[in-house]
Biotite code that builds the C-alpha atoms (Angstrom):
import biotite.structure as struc

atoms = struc.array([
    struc.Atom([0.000, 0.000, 0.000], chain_id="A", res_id=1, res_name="UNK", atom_name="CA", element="C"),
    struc.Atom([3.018, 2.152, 0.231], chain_id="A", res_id=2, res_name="UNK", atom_name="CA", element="C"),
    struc.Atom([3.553, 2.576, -3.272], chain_id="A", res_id=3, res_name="UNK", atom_name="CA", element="C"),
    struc.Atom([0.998, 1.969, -5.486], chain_id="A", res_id=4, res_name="UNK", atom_name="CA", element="C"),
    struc.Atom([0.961, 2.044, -9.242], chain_id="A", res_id=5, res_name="UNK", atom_name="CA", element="C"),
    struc.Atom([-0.713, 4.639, -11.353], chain_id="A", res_id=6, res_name="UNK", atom_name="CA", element="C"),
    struc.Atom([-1.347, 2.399, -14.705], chain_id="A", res_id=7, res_name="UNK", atom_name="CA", element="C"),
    struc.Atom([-2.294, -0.805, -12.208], chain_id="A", res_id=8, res_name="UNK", atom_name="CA", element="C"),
    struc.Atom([-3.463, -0.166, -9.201], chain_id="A", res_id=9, res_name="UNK", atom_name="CA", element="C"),
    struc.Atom([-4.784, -2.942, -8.477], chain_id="A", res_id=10, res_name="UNK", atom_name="CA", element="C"),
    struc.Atom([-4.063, -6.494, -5.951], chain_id="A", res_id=11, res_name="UNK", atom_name="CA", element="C"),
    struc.Atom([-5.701, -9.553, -7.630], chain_id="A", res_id=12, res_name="UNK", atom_name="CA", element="C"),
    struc.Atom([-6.236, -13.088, -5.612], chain_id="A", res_id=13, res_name="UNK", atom_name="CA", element="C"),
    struc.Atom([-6.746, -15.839, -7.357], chain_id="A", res_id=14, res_name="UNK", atom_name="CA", element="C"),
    struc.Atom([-7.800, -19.192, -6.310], chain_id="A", res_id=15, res_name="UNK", atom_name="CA", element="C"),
    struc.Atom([-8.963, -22.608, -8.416], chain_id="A", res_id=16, res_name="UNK", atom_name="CA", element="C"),
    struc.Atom([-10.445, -25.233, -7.014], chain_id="A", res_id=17, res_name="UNK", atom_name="CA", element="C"),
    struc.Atom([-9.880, -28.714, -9.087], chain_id="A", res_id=18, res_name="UNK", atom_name="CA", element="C"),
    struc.Atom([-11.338, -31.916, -8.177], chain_id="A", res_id=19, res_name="UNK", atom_name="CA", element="C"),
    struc.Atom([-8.151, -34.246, -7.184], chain_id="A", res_id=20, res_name="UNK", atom_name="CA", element="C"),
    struc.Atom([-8.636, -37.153, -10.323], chain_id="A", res_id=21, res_name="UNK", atom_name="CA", element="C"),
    struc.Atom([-8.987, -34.067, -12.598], chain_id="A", res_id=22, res_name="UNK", atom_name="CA", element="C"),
    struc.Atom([-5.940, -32.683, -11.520], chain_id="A", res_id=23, res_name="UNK", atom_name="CA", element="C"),
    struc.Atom([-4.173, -35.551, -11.338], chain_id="A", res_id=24, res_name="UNK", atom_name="CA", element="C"),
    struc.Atom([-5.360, -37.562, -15.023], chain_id="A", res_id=25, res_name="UNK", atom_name="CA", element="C"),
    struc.Atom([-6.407, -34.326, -16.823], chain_id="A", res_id=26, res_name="UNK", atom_name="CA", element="C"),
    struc.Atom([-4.622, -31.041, -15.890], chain_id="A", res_id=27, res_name="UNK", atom_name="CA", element="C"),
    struc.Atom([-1.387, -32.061, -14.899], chain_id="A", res_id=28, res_name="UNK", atom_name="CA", element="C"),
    struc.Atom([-1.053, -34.566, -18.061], chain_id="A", res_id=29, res_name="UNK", atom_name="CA", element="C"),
    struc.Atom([-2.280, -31.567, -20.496], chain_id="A", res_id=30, res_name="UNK", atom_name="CA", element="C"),
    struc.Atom([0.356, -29.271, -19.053], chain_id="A", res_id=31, res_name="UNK", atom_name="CA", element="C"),
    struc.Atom([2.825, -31.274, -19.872], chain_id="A", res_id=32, res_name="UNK", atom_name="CA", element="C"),
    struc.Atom([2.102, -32.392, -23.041], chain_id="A", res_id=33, res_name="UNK", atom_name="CA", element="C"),
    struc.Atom([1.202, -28.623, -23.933], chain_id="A", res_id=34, res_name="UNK", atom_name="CA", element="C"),
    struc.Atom([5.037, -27.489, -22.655], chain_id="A", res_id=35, res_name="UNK", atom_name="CA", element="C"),
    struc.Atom([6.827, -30.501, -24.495], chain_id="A", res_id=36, res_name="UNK", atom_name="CA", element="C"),
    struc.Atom([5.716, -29.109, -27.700], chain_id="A", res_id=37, res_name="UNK", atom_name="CA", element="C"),
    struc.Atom([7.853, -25.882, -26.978], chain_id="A", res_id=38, res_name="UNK", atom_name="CA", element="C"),
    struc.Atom([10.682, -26.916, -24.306], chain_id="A", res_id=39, res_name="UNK", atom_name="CA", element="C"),
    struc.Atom([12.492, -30.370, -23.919], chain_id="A", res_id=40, res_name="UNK", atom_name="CA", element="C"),
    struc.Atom([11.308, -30.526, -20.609], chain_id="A", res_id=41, res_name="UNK", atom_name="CA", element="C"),
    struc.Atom([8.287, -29.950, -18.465], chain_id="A", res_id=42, res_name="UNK", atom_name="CA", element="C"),
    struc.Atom([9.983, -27.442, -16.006], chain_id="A", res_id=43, res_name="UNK", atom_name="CA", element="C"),
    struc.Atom([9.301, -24.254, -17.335], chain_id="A", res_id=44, res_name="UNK", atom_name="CA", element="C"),
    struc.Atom([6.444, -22.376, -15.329], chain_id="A", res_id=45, res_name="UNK", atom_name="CA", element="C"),
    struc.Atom([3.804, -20.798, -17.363], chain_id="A", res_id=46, res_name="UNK", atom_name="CA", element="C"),
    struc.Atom([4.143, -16.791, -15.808], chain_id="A", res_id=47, res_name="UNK", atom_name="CA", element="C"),
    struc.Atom([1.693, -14.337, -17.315], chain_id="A", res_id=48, res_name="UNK", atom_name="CA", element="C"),
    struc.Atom([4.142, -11.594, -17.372], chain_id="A", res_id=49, res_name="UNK", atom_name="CA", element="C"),
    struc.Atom([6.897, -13.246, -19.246], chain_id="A", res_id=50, res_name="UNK", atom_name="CA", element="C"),
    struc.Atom([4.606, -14.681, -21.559], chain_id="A", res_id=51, res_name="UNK", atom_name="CA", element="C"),
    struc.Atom([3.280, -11.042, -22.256], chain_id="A", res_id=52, res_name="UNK", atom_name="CA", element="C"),
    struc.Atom([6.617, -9.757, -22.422], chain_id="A", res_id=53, res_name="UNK", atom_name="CA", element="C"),
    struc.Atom([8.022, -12.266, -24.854], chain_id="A", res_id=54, res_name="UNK", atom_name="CA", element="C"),
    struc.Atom([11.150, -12.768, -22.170], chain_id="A", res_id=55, res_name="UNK", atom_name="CA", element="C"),
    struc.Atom([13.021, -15.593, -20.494], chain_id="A", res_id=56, res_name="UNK", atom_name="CA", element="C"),
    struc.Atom([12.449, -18.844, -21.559], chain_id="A", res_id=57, res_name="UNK", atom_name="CA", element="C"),
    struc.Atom([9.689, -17.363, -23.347], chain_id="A", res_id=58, res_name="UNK", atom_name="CA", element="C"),
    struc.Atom([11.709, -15.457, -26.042], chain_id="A", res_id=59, res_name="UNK", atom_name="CA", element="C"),
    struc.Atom([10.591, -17.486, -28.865], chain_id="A", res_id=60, res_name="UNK", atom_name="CA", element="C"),
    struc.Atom([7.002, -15.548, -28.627], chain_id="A", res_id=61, res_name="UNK", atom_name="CA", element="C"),
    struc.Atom([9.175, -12.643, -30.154], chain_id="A", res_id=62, res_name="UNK", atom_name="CA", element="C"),
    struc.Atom([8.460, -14.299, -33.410], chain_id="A", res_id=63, res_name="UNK", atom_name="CA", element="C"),
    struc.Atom([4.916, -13.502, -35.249], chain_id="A", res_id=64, res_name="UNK", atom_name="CA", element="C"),
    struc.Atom([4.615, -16.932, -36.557], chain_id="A", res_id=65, res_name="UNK", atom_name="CA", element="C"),
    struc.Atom([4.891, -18.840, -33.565], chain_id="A", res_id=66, res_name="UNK", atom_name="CA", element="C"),
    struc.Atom([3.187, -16.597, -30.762], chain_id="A", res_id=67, res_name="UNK", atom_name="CA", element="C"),
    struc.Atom([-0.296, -16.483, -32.276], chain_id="A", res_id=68, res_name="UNK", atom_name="CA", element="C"),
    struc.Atom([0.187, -20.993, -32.646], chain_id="A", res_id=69, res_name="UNK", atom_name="CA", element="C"),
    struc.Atom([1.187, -20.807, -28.501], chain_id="A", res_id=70, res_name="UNK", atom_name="CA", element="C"),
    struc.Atom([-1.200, -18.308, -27.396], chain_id="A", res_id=71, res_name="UNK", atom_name="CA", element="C"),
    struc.Atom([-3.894, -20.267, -29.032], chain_id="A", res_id=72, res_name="UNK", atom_name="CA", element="C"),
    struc.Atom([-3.154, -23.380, -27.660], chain_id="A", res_id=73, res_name="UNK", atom_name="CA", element="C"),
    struc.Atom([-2.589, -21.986, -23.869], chain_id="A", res_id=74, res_name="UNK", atom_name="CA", element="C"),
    struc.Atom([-6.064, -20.794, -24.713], chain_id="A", res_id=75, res_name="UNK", atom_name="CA", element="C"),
    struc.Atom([-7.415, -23.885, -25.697], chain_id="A", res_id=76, res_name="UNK", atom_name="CA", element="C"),
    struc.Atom([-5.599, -25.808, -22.689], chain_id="A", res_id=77, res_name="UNK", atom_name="CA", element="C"),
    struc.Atom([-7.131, -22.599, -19.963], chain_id="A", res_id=78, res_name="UNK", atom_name="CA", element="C"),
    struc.Atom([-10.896, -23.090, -21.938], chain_id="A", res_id=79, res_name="UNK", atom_name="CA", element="C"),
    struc.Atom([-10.471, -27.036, -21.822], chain_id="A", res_id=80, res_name="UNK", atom_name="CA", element="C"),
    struc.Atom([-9.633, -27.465, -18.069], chain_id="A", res_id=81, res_name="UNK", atom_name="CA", element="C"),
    struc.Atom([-11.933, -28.621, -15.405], chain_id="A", res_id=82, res_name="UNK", atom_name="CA", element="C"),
    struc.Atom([-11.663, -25.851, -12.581], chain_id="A", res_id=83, res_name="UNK", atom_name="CA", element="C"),
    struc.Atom([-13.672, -23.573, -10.772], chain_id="A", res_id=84, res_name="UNK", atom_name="CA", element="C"),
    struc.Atom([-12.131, -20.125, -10.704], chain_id="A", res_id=85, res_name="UNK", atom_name="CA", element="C"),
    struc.Atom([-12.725, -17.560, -7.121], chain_id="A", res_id=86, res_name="UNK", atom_name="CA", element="C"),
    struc.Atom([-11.231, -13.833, -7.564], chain_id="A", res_id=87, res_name="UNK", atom_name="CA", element="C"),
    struc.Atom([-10.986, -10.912, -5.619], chain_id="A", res_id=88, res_name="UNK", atom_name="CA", element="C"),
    struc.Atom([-9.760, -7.795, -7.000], chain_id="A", res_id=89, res_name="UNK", atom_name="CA", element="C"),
    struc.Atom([-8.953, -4.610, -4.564], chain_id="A", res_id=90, res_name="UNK", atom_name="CA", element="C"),
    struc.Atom([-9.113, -1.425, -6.301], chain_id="A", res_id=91, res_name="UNK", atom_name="CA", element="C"),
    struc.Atom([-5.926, -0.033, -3.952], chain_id="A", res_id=92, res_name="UNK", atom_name="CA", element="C"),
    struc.Atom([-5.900, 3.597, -4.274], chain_id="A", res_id=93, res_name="UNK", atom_name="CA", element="C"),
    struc.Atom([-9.699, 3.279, -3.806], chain_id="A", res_id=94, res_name="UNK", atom_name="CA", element="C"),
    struc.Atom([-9.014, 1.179, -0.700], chain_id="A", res_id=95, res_name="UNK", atom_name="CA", element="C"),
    struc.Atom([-6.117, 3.601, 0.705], chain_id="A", res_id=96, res_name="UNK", atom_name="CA", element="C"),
    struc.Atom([-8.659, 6.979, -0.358], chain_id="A", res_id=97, res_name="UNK", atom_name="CA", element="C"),
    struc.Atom([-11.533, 5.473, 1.684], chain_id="A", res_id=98, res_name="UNK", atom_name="CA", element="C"),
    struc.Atom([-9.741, 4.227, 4.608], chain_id="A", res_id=99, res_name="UNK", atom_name="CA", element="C"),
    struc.Atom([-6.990, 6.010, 5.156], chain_id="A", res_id=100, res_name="UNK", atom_name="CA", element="C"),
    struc.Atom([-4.325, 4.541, 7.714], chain_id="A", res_id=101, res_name="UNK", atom_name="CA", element="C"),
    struc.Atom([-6.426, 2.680, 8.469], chain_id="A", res_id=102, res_name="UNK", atom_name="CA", element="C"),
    struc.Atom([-6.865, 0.625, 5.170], chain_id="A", res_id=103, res_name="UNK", atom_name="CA", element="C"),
    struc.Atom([-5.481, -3.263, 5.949], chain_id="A", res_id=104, res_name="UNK", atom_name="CA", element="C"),
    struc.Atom([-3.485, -5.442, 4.069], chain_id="A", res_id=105, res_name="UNK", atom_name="CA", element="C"),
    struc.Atom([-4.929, -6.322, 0.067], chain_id="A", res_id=106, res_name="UNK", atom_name="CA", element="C"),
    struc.Atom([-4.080, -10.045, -0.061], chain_id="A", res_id=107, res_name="UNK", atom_name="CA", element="C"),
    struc.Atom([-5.470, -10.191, 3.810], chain_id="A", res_id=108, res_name="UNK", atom_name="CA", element="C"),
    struc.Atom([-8.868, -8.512, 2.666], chain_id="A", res_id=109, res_name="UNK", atom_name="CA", element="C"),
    struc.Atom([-8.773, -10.406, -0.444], chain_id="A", res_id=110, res_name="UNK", atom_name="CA", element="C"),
    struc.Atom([-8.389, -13.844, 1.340], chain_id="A", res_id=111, res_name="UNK", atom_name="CA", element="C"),
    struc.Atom([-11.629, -12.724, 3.472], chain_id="A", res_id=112, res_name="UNK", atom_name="CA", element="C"),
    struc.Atom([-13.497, -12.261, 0.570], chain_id="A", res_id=113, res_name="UNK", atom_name="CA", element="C"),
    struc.Atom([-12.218, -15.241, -1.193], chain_id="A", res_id=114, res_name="UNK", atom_name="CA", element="C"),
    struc.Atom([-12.704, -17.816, 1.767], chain_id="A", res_id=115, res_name="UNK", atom_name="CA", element="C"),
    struc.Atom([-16.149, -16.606, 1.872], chain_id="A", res_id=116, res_name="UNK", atom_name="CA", element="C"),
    struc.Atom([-16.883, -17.372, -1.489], chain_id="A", res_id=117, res_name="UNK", atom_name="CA", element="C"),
    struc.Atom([-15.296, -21.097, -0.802], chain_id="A", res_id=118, res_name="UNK", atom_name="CA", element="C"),
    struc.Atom([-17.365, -21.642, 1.859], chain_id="A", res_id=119, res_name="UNK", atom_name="CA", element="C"),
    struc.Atom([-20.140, -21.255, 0.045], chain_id="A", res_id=120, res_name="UNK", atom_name="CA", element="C"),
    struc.Atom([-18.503, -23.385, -2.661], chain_id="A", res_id=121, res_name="UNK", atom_name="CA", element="C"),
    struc.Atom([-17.716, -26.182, -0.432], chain_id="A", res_id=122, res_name="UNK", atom_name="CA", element="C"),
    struc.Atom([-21.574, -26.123, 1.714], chain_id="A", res_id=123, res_name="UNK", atom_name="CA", element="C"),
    struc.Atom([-23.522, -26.479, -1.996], chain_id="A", res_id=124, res_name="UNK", atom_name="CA", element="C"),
    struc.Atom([-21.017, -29.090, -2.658], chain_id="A", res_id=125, res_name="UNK", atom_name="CA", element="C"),
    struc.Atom([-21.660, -31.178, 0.799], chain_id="A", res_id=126, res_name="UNK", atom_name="CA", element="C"),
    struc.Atom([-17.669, -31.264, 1.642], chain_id="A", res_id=127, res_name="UNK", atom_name="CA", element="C"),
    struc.Atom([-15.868, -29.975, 4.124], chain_id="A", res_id=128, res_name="UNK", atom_name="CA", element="C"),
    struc.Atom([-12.161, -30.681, 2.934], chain_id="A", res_id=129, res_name="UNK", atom_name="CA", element="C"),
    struc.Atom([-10.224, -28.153, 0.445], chain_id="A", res_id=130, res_name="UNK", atom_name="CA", element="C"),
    struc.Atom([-6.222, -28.790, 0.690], chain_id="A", res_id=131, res_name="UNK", atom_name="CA", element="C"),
    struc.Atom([-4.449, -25.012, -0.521], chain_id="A", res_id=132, res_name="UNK", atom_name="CA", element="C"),
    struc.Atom([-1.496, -24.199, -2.142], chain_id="A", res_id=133, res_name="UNK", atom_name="CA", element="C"),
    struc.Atom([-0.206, -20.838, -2.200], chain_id="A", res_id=134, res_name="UNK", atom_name="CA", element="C"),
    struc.Atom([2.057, -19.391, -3.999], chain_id="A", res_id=135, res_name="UNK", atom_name="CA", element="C"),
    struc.Atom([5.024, -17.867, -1.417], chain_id="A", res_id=136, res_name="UNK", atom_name="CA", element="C"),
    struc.Atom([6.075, -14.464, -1.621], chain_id="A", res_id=137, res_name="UNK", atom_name="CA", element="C"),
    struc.Atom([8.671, -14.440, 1.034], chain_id="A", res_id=138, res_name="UNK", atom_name="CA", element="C"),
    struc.Atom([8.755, -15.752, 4.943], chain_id="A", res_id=139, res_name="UNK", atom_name="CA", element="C"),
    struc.Atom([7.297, -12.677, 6.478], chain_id="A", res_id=140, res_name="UNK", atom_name="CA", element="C"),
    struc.Atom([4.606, -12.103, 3.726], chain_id="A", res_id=141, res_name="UNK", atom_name="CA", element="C"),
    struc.Atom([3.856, -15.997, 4.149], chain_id="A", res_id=142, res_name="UNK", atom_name="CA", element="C"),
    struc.Atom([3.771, -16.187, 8.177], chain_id="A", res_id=143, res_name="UNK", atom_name="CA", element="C"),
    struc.Atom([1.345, -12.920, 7.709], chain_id="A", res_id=144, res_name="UNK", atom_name="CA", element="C"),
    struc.Atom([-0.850, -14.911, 5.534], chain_id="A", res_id=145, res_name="UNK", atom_name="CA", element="C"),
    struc.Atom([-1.139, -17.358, 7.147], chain_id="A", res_id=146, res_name="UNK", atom_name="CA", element="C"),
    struc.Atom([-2.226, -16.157, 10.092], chain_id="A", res_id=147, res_name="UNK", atom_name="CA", element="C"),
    struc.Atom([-4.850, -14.172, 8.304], chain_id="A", res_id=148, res_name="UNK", atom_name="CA", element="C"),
    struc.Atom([-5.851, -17.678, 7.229], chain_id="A", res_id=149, res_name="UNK", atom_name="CA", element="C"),
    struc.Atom([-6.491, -19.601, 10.562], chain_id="A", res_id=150, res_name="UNK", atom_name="CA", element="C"),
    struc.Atom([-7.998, -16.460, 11.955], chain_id="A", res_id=151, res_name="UNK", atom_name="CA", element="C"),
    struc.Atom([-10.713, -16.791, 9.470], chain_id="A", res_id=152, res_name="UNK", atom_name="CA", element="C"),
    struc.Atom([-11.258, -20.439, 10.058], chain_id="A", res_id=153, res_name="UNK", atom_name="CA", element="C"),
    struc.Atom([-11.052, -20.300, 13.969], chain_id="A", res_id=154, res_name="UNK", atom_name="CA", element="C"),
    struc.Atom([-12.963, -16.971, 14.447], chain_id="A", res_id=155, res_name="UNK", atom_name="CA", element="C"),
    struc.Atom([-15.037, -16.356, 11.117], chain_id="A", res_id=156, res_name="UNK", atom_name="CA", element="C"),
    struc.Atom([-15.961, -13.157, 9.200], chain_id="A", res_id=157, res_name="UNK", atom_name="CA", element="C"),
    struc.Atom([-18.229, -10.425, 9.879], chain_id="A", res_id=158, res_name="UNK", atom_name="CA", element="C"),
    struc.Atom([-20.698, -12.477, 7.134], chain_id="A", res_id=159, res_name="UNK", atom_name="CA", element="C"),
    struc.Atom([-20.086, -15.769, 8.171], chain_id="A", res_id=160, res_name="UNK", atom_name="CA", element="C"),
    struc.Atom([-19.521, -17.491, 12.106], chain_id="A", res_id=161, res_name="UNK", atom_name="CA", element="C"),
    struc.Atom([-16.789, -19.329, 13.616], chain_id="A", res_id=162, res_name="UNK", atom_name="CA", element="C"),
    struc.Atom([-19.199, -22.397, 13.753], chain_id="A", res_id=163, res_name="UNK", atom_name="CA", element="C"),
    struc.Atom([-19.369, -22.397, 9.735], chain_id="A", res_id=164, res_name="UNK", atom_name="CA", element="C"),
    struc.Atom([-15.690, -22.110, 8.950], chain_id="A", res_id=165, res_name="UNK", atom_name="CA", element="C"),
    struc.Atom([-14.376, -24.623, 12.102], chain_id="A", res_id=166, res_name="UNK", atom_name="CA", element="C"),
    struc.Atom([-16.496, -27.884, 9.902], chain_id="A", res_id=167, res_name="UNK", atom_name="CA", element="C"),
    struc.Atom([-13.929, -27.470, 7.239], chain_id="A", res_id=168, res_name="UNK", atom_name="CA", element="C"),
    struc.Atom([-10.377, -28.993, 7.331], chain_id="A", res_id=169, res_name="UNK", atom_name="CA", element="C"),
    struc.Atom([-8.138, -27.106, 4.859], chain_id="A", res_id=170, res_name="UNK", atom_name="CA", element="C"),
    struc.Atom([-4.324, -27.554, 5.192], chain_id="A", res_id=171, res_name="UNK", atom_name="CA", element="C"),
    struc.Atom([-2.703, -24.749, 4.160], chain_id="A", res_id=172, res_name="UNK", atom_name="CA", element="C"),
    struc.Atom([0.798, -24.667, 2.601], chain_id="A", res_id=173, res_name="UNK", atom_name="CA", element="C"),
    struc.Atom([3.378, -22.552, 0.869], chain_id="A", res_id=174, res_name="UNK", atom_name="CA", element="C"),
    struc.Atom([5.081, -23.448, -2.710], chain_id="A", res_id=175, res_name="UNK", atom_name="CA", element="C"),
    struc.Atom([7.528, -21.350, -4.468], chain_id="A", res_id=176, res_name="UNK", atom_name="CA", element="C"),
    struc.Atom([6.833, -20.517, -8.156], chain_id="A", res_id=177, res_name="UNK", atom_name="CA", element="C"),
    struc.Atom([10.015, -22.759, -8.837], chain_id="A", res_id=178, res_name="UNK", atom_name="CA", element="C"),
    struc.Atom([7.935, -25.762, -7.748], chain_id="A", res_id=179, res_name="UNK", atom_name="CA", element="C"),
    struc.Atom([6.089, -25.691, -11.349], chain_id="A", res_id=180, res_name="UNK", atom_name="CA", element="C"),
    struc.Atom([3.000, -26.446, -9.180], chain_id="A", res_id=181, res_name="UNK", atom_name="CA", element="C"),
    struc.Atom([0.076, -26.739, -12.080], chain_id="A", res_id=182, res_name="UNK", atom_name="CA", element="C"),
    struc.Atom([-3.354, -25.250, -10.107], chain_id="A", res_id=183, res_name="UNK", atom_name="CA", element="C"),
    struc.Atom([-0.644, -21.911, -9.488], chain_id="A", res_id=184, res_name="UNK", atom_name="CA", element="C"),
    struc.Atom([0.046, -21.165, -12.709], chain_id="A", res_id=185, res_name="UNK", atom_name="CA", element="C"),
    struc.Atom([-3.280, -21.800, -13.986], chain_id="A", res_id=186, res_name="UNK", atom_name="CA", element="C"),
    struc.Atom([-4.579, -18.959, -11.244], chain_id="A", res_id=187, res_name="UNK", atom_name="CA", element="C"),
    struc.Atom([-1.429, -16.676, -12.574], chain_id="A", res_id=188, res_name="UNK", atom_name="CA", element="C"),
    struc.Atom([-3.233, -17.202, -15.753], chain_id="A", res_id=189, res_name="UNK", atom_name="CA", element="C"),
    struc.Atom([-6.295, -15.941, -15.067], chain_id="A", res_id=190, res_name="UNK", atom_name="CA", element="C"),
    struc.Atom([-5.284, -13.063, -12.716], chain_id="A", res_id=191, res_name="UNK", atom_name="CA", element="C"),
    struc.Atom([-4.429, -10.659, -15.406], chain_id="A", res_id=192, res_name="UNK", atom_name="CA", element="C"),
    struc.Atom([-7.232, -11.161, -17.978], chain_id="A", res_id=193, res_name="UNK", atom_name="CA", element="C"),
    struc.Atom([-9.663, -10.126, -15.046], chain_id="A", res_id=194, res_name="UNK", atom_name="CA", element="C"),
    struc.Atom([-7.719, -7.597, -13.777], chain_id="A", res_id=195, res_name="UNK", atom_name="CA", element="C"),
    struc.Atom([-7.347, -6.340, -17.290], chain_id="A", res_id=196, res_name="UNK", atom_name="CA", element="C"),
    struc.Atom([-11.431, -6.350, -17.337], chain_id="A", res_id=197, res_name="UNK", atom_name="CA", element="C"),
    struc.Atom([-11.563, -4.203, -14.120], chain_id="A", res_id=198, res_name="UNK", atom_name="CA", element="C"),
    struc.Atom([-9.240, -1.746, -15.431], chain_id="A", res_id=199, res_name="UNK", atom_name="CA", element="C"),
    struc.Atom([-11.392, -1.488, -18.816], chain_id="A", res_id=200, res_name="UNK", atom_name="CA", element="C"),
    struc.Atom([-8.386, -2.533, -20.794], chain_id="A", res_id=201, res_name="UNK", atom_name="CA", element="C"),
    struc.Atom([-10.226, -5.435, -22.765], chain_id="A", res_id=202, res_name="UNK", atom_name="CA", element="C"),
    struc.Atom([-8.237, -8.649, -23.337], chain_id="A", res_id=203, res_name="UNK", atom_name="CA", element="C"),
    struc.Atom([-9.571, -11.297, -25.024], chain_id="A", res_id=204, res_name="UNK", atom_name="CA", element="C"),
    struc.Atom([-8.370, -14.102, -22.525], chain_id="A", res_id=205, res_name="UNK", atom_name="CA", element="C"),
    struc.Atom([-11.182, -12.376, -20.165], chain_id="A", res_id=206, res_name="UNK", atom_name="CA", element="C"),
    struc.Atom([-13.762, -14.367, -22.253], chain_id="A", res_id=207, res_name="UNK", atom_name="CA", element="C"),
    struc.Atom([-12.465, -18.147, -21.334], chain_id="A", res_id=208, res_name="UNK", atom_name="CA", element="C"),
    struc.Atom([-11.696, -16.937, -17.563], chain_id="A", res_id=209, res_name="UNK", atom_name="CA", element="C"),
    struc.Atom([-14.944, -15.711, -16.907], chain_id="A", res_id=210, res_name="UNK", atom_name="CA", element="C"),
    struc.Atom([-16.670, -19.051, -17.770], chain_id="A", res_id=211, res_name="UNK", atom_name="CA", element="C"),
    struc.Atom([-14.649, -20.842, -15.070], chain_id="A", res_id=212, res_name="UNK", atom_name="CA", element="C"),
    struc.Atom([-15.835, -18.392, -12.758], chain_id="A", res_id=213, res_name="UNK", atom_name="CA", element="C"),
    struc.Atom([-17.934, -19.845, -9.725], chain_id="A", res_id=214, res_name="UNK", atom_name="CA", element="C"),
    struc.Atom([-21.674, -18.900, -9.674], chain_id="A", res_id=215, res_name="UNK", atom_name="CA", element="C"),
    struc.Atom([-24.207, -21.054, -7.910], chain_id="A", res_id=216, res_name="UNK", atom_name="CA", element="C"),
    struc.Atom([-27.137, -20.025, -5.811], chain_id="A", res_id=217, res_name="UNK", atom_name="CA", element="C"),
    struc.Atom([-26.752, -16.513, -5.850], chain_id="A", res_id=218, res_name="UNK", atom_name="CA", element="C"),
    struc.Atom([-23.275, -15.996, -4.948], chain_id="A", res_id=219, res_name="UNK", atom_name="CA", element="C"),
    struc.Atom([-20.408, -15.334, -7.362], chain_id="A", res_id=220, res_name="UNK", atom_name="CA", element="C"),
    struc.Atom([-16.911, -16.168, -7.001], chain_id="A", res_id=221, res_name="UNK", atom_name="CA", element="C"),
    struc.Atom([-15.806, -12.462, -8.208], chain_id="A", res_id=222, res_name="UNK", atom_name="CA", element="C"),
    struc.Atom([-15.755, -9.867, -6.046], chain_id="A", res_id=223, res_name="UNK", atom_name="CA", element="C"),
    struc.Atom([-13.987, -6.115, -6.909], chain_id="A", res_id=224, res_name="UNK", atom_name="CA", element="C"),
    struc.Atom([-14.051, -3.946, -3.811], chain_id="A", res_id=225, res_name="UNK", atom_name="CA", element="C"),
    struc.Atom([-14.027, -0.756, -2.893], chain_id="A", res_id=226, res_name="UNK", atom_name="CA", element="C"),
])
């Protein structure tokens, strides 16, 4: 919140929620296959930015021919995937003009919102068990997290009770982006195209994103706020 950017000003959350077997025969076999077409091995993380950017192990993208064959066939990978897509977008100048000093953490109020949104996800479904991985940003942005976290599912929001979030059992652990974990790339993925949308700046990977997005009974797994 100390520096914010002009041109984004924005903190995006993402979170997908894949049903184990899927992960395990579909998404994580499709990844692969999609990355040995371009790399000889499977190692290289799919990261939005250097994608965009055409840098890194991404260079090749630099050349007309091949970017529009890749970019179509990430899209067809992101539209073909079984997942179900929560994401919470804080506007943060909005956030700092309303609030002041007083204005709290992004990724902490952006959690709340999220883990709200799972709940409901996880009552309609009848379960009560949701292993996360999250990407780690460092010890003392992880350890903050985290306790964010099992605040929320020992002591409950302002919308929903303690007694709601203590019937689910959801590990929690940290991954770094070196890990090539699968579900976090396909959340860095979708985090720009939305936050592109939000910002009016139209991209047309905003169009296969949204139809992953949850929506059951009323409630909507995208939230913007302020």
């Amino acid at each position: 919140m100390e520096k914010i950017d002009p041109d984004f000003p924005l903190f995006v959350l993402a979170l997908v929620v894949v049903e184990r077997p899927d992960y395990a025969e579909r998404i994580i076999p499709a990844l692969s296959r999609l990355k040995l077409r371009y790399w000889i091995h499977e190692g290289i993380n799919l990261h939005s930015r250097d994608i965009r950017k055409a840098i890194g192990a991404y260079s090749f993208l630099q050349n007309p021919k091949v970017r529009p064959i890749f970019m179509s066939e990430v899209s067809d990978f992101m539209t073909e995937m079984p997942f179900t897509l929560f994401l919470t977008c804080i506007r943060k100048q909005a956030h700092a003009d309303r609030y002041g000093p007083n204005a709290l953490s992004p990724y902490n109020i952006a959690l709340e919102f999220t883990m709200e949104r799972v709940l409901h996800f996880l009552q309609s479904s009848g379960a009560t068990e949701l292993p996360i991985v999250a990407e780690s940003r460092g010890k003392k942005e992880d350890a903050d997290l985290e306790r964010v976290f099992f605040r929320i599912l020992s002591q409950g929001t302002g919308y929903h009770g303690a007694d709601q979030f203590k019937r689910l059992t959801c590990p929690l652990v940290f991954r770094s982006k070196k890990d090539n974990i699968a579900g976090v790339q396909i959340a860095d993925l979708c985090a720009y195209p939305c936050a592109r949308h939000v910002l009016n700046r139209p991209n047309p990977a905003y169009g296969i994103v949204k139809g992953h997005l949850y929506n059951h009974g009323g409630v909507s797994g995208w939230k913007v706020f302020p």
